[in-house]
C-alpha positions in Angstrom: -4.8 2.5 28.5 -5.4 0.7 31.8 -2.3 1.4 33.8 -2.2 3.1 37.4 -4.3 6.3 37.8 -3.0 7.7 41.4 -6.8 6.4 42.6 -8.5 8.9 40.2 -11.8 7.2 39.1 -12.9 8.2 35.2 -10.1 9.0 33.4 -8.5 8.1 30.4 -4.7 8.3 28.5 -5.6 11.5 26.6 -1.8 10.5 24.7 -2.1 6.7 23.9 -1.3 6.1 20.4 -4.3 4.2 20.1 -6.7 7.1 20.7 -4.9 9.0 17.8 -1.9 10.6 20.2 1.2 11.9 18.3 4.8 12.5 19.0 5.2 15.5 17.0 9.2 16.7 17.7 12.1 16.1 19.5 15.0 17.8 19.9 16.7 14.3 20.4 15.8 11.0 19.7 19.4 9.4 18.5 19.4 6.1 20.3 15.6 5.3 20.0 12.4 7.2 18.7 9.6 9.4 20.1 6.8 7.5 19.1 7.3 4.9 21.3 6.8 6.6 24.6 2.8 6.5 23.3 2.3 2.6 22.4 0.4 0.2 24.6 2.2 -1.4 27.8 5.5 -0.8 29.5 7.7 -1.6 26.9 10.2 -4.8 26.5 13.7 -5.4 26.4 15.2 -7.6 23.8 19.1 -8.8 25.5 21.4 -8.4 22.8 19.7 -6.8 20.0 21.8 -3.4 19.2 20.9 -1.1 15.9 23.8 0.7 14.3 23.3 3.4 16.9 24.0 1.3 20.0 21.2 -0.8 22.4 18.0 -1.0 21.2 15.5 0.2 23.5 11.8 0.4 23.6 11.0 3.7 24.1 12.4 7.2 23.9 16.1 8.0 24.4 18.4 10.9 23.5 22.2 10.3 23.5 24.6 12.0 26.0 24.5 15.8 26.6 27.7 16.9 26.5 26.5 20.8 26.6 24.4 22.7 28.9 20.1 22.6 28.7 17.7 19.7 28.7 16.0 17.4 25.8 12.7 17.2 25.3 9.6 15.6 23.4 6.3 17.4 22.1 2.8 15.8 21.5 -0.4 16.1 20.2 -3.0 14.1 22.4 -5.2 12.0 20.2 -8.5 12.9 22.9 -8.3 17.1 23.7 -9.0 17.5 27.4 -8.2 18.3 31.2 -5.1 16.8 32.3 -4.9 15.1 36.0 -2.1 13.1 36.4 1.2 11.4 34.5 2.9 8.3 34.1 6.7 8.8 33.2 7.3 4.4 33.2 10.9 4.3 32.8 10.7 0.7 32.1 14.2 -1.6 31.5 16.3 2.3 32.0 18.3 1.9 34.6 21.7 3.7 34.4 20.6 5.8 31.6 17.3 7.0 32.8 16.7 10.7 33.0 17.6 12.2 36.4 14.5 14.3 36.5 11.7 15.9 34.4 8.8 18.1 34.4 5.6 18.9 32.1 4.5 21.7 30.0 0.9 22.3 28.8 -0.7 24.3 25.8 -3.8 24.6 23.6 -3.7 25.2 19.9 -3.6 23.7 16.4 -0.1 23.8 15.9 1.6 21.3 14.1 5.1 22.3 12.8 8.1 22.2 15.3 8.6 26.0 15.6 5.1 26.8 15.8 4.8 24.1 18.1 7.7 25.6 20.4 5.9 29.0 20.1 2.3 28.1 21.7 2.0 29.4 24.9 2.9 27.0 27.1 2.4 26.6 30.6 4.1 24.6 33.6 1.7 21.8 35.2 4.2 19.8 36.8 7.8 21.4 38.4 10.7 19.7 37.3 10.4 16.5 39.7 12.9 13.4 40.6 12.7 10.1 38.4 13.5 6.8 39.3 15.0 4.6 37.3 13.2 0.9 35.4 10.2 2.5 37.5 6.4 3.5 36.9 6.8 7.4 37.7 3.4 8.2 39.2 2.6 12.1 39.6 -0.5 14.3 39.6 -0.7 17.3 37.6 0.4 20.6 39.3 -1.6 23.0 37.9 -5.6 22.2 39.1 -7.1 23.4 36.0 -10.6 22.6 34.1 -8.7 24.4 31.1 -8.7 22.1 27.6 -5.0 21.1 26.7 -4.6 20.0 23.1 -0.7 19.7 23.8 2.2 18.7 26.1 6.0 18.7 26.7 8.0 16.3 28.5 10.9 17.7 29.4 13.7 15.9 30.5 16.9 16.4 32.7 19.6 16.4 31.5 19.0 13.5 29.0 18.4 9.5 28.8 15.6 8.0 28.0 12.2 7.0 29.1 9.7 4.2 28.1 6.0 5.3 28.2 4.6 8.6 28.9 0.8 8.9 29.9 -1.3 11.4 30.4 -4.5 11.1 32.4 -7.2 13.0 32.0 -10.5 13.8 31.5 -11.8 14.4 27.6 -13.3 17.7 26.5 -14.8 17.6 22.9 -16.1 21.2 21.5 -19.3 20.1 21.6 -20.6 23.2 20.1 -18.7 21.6 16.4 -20.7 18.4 17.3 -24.1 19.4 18.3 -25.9 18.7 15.3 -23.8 15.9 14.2 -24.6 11.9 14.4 -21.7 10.6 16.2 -20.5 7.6 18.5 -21.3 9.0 22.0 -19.4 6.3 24.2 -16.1 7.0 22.4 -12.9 7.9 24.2 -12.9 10.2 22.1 -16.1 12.4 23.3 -15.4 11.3 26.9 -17.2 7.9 27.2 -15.5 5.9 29.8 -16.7 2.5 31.6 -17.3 3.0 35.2 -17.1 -0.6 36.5 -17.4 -4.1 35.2 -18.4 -7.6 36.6 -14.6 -8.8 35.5 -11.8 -7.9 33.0 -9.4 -11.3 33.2 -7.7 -10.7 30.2 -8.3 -7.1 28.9 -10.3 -3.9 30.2 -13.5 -2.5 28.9 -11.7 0.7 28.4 -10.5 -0.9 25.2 -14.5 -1.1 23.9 -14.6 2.6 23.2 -11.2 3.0 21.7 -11.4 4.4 18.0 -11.2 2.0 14.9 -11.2 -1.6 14.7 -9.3 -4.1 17.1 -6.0 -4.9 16.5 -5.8 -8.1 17.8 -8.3 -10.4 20.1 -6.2 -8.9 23.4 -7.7 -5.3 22.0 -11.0 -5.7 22.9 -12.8 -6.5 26.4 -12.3 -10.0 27.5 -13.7 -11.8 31.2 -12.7 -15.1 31.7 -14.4 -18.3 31.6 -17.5 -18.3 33.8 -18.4 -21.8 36.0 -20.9 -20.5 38.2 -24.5 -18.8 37.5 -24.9 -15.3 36.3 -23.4 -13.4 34.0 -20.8 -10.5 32.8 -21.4 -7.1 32.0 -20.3 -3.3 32.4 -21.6 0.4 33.0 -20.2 3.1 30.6 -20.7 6.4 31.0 -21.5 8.6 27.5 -19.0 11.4 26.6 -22.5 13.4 26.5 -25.9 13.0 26.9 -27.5 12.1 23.7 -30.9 10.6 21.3 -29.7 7.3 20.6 -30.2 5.8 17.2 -28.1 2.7 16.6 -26.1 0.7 18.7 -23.2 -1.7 17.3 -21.6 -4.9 19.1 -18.2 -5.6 17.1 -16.8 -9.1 17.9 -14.2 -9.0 15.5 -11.1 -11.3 16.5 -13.8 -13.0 18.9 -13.5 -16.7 17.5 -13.9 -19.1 19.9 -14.6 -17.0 22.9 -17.8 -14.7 22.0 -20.9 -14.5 24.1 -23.4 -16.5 22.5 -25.8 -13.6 23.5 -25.9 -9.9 24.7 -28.4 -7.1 26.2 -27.6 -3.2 25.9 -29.7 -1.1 28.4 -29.4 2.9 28.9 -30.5 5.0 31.4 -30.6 8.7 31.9 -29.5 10.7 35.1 -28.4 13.7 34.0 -28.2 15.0 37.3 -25.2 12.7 38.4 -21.5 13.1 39.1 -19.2 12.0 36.4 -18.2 9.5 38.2 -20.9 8.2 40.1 -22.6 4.9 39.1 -26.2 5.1 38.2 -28.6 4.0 41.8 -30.7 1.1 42.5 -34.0 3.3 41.6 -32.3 4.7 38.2 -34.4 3.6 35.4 -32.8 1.2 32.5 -34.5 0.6 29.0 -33.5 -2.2 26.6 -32.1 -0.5 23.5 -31.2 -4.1 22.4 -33.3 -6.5 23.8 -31.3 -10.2 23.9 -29.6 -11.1 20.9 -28.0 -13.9 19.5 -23.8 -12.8 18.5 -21.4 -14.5 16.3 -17.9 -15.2 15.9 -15.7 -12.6 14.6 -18.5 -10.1 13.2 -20.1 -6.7 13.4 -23.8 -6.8 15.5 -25.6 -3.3 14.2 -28.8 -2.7 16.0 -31.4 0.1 14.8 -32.8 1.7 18.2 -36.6 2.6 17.8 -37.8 5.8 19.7 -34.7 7.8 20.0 -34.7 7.4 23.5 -32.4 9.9 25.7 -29.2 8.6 27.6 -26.6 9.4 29.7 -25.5 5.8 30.6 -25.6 2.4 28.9 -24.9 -1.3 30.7 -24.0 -4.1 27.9 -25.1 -7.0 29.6 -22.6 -10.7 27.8 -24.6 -13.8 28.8 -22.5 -15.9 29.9 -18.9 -14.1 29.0 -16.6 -13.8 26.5 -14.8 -11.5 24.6 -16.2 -7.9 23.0 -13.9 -6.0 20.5 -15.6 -2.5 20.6 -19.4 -1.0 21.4 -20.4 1.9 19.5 -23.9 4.0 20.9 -24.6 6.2 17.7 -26.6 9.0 18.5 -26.8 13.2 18.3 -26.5 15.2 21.9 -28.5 16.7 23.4 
């Protein structure tokens, strides 16, 4: 979920497949499917591996129109919220990329594909020029604080495209979750990491993500440290909340755990989203240093319920973190 933002701090692939994004309907998806426009990276290409159908490509791509109109792909983001910008990545398409597209948004619960067509739907970026085997960077059109739950890429006239991301900022009904226990640094709620001391091989971003890792590249990982110091990173909750338990999953973190790590919070309510907390901001352990091990789930009871808006997980001296949860009820 780490690829280029168009230099807008704090936000998040409100699609990825990984944060529970769907490809609900197609009109088109004859040479390869709509599900892969959502998976993690750019996608690959395979030289001479053909299915029945023709090439086989890694991503989305409808066969040749032939008749008037456009094709075009709906989805579901996995993480509700206000859309900023797009990736259209037309990755390894090259003489069958599309010639154009442009993006559609709508709110609703709509699941089936002619309820789906029938939401209200609303232009937030004008049909716009592709190019092709490319990273298709473009910010949304429509400046908006309005909570999408769905988009449509549409595509002119046809071809195919690899990844499709949508960058955004998440907007849980917090009125549903008020009372509730839940994991306030998740994606999901809007927890995002603000900056880290290094992410070598994989971005923090990937500590918030929902469910276990996949692998040892799904998690956070610095690389090896030869100096003094330590690593660590800032994450800003989805809201402000009592926390009550914190958990430190290094599952698929063999040989390259920290051998120890320190949680802190503090609480500045008063901040910008994306404005890191000052020198004079106040930080309280909510796990003071612990030992880790290999490949195993770290849950820490946190005495006091104290308040939070931000937490800092501190990895002495690097290493690799699969996920961080900060239980807790907003407030």
């Amino acid at each position: 979920m780490g690829e280029t933002r168009l230099g807008i701090p704090g936000l998040v692939d409100l699609a990825a497949s990984r944060a529970g994004g769907k490809a609900l309907a197609a009109n088109d998806e004859f040479f390869a499917p709509r599900g892969n426009l959502l998976k993690t990276g750019r996608g690959v290409f395979i030289d001479g591996k053909y299915t029945t159908r023709g090439k086989w490509m890694d991503g989305w791509e409808t066969r040749r129109r032939r008749t008037p109109g456009h094709d075009w792909c709906i989805i579901q983001l996995g993480v509700p919220g206000v859309i900023r910008a797009f990736t259209v990545d037309t990755n390894h398409f090259r003489g069958n990329h599309p010639e154009s597209c442009s993006i559609d948004a709508a709110a609703g619960a709509a699941t089936g594909k002619r309820a789906l067509q029938n939401l209200e739907w609303v232009e937030i970026l004008p049909r716009s020029p592709l190019q092709g085997h490319f990273e298709n960077q473009f910010r949304s059109g429509r400046v908006s604080d309005e909570r999408v739950t769905h988009v449509r890429l549409n595509i002119y006239p046809d071809g195919g495209v690899a990844r499709f991301r949508v960058w955004g900022e998440a907007r849980p009904d917090w009125r549903a979750l008020a009372k509730q226990r839940i994991d306030l640094a998740s994606v999901q709620q809007g927890g995002v990491p603000l900056i880290a001391s290094d992410q070598f091989f994989s971005e923090p971003l990937n500590l918030l993500l929902p469910g276990r890792s996949a692998n040892m590249g799904d998690g956070w990982e610095t690389k090896r440290r030869r100096g003094p110091g330590h690593d660590w990173v800032i994450i800003r909750l989805g809201h402000r909340g009592k926390v009550s338990e914190v958990v430190v999953d290094t599952t698929h973190c063999k040989g390259n755990y920290p051998d120890t790590c320190i949680v802190e919070a503090c609480d500045e309510p008063r901040l910008p989203p994306t404005d890191l907390p000052g020198e004079h901001a106040t930080w309280r352990e909510l796990v003071p240093r612990a030992k880790l091990r290999a490949n195993a789930t770290h849950r820490f009871r946190v005495a006091g319920g104290p308040i939070a808006t931000h937490v800092r997980l501190s990895i002495y001296p690097d290493g690799g973190v699969a996920r961080l949860r900060v239980f807790g009820r907003p407030v």
